[in-house]
C-alpha positions in Angstrom: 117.5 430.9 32.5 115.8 429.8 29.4 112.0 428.0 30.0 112.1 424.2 29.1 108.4 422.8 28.2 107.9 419.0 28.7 105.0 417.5 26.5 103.5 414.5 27.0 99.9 413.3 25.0 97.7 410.4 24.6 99.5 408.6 22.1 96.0 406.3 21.3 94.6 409.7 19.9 96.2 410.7 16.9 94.3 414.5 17.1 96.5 414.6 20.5 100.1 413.5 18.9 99.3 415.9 15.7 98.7 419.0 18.3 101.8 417.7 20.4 104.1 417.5 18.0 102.7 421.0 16.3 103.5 422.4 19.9 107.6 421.0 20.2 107.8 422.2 16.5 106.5 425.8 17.4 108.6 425.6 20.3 111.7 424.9 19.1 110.7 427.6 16.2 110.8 430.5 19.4 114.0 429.0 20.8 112.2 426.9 23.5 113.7 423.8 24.6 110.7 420.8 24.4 110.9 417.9 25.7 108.6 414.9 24.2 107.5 412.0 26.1 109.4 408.8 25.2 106.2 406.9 23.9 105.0 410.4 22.5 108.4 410.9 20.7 108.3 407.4 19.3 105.1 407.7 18.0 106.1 410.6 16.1 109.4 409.6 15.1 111.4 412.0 17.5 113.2 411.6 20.2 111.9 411.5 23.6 112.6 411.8 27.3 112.2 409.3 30.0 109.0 409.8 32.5 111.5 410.4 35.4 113.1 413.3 33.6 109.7 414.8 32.1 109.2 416.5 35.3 111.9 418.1 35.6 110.6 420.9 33.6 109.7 424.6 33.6 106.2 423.5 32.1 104.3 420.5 31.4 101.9 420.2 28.6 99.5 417.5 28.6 97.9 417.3 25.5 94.6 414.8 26.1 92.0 414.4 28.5 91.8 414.2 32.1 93.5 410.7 32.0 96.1 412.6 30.1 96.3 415.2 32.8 96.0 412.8 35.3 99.3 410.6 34.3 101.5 413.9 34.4 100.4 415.2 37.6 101.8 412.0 38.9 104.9 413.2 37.0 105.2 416.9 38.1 103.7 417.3 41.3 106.5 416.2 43.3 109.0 418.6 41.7 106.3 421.6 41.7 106.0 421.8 38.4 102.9 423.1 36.5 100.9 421.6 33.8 99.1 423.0 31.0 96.2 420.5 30.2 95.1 420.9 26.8 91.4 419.2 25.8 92.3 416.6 23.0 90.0 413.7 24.0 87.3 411.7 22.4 83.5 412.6 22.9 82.9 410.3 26.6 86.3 412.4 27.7 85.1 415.5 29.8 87.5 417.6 29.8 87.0 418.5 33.4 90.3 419.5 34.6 91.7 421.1 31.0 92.4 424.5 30.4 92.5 425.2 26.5 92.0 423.2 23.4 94.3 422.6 20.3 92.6 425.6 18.5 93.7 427.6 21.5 96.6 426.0 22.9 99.7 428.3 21.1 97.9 431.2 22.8 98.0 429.5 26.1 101.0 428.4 25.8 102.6 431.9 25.3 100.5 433.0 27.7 102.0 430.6 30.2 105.7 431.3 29.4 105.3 434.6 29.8 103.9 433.9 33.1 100.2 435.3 32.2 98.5 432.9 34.3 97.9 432.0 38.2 98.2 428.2 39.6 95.4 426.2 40.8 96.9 424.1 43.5 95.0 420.7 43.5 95.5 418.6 47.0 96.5 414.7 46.1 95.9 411.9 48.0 98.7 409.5 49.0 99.0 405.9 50.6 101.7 403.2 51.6 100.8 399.5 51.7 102.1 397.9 54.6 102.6 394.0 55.0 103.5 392.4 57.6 104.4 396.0 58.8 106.5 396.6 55.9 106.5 398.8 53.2 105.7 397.2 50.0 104.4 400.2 47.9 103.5 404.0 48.0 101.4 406.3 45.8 100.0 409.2 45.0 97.2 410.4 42.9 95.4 413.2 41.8 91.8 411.9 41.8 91.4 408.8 43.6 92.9 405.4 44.7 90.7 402.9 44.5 90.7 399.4 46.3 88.7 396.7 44.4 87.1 393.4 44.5 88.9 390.4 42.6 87.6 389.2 38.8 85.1 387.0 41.1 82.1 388.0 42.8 83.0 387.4 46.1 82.8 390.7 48.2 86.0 392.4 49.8 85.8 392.7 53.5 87.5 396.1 54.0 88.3 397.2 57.9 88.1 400.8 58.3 89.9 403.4 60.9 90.2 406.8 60.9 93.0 408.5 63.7 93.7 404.5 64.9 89.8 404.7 65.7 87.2 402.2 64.4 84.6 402.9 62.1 83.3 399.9 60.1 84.0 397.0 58.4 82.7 397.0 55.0 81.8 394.1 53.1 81.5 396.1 49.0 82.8 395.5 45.8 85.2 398.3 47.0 86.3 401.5 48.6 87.3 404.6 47.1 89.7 407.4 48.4 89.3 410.4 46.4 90.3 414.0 46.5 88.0 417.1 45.8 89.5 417.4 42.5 88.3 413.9 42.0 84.3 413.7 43.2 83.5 414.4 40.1 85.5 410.7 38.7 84.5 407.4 40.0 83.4 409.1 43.1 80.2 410.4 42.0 79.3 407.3 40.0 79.4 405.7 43.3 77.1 408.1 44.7 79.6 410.0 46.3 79.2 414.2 46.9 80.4 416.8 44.9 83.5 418.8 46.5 84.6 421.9 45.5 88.6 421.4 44.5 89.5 424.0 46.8 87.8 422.5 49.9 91.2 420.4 51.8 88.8 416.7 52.9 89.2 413.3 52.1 86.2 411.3 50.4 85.8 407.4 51.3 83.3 406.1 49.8 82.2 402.8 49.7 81.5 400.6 46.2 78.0 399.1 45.8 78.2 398.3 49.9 76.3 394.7 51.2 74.1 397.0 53.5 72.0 400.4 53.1 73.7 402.0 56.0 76.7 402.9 54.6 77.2 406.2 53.1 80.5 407.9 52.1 82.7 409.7 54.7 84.2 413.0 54.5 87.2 413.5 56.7 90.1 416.5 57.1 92.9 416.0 55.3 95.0 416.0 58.5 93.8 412.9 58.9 94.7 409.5 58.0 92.9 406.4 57.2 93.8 402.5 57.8 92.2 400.2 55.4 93.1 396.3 56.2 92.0 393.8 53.7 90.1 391.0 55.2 89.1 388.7 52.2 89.2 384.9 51.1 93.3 384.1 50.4 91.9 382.9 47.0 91.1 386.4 45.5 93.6 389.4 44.6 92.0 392.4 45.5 93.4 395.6 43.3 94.2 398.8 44.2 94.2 401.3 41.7 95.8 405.2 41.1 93.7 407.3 39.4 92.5 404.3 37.3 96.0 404.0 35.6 98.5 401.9 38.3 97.5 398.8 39.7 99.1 397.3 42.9 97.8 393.4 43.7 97.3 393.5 47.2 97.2 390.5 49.6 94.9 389.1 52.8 95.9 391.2 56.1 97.9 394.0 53.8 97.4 397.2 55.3 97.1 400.3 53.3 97.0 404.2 55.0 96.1 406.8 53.0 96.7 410.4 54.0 97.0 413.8 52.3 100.1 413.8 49.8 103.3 416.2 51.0 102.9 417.8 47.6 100.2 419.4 45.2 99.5 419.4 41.2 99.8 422.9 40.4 97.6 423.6 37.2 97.7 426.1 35.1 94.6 428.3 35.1 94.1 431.2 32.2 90.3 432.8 31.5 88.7 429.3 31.7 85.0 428.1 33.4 85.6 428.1 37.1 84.1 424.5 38.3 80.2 425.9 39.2 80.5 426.2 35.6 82.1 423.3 34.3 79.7 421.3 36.6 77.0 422.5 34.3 78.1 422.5 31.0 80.6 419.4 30.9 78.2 417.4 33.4 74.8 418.9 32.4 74.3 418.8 36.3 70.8 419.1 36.8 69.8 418.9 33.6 66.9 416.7 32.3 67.4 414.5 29.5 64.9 413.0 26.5 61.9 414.4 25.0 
């Protein structure tokens, strides 16, 4: 069967639609199906393919930064598919979780159809809000899901359990679940740890807590956690995917997150391992001035 290659890109970076639309054109030049993201395609006067179908692929290439990556593991990962992140982003983007760059990116790419390459299977973290013991809303995400404070600056209460067991109730401008693969996101601004992507936990930590006593929480990711929102009926707390999807949620609304039933499976050639990249995309350690 002949390989299809789905390509989506930041369309706010024109450096990222010039490099995707190089990609479909050498594509199509080798006799390889491509398949262009709808807003990609329309930004570049071609035609596109719906999100739903995008996965459906034999590869994804997302052509960006992490955000970039981030959006289309929430596309493949549930049908398995890999993704071949190619570094297109501005000079605040990282890069963290790329594998190539456009100068690079044709030889990666044949690399990857010829099956040169071995997969880097990232855990995700899922959740489903429950109100009034209903259902209202599931997701999934690669880095974190985040649940926020209203525009005012009132503080969320947030009711923690872990196994149906209680731990705390915080009162913080937030919580955040994260992954491994996403410490090194809003995680470690918070002053969360730094996880290796291949150790299976769950991170919770908490966002600028009202007490000194609260530090983040590391659990298995067998387990599950039970967040209830207990704040003022006035304010809307948020809860974010990966910094991309907001959900408004409600007083009482219950929200369990757990390890997701799937992975994002990333494409990994001869690239920095993540000791690496923790040095010389983070400057861990480093000090700065004169």
């Amino acid at each position: 069967m002949s390989s299809i290659v789905g390509i989506t890109a930041n369309p706010a970076r024109p450096a990222a639609l010039e490099c995707a639309a190089g990609l479909a054109e050498r594509l199509a030049a080798r006799g390889v199906e491509a398949r262009l993201q709808e807003e990609v395609a329309l930004r570049l006067g071609a035609a596109g393919f719906p999100d739903e179908e995008l996965g459906l692929v034999n590869l994804l290439v997302a052509v960006g930064g992490d955000g970039t990556l981030l959006a289309a593991s929430r596309l493949a990962a549930p049908h398995g598919t890999p993704i071949l992140g190619v570094h297109c982003g501005g000079p605040a983007s990282f890069g963290f979780m790329t594998e190539t760059n456009p100068a690079t990116a044709d030889t990666a790419l044949e690399r990857a159809l010829a099956g040169d390459y071995h997969v880097d299977e990232r855990m995700m973290v899922a959740c489903a809000v429950y109100r009034n013991e209903d259902c209202v809303a599931r997701f999934s995400a690669l880095n974190d899901l985040v649940i926020s404070k209203a525009a005012l600056a009132r503080l969320v209460q947030l009711r923690i359990s872990v196994n149906d067991t209680f731990i705390a109730t915080y009162a913080a401008d937030g919580i955040i679940v994260a992954t491994p693969t996403g410490s090194t996101a809003y995680n470690l601004a918070a002053g969360g740890p730094l996880v290796h992507p291949a150790v299976r936990v769950i991170l919770l930590t908490p966002i600028c807590p009202h007490t000194l006593n609260v530090r983040s929480l590391i659990i298995g990711d067998g387990e599950t956690i039970d967040v209830v929102v207990q704040t003022d009926p006035r304010d809307t707390p948020l809860l974010t995917v990966d910094g991309q999807v907001g959900f408004e949620l409600r007083p009482d609304d219950r929200i369990r997150f757990s390890r997701a039933e799937f992975t994002t499976r990333l494409v990994v050639l001869d690239g920095a391992n993540f000791y690496q990249k923790l040095q010389t995309r983070l400057r861990l350690g480093e000090r700065f001035g004169a």
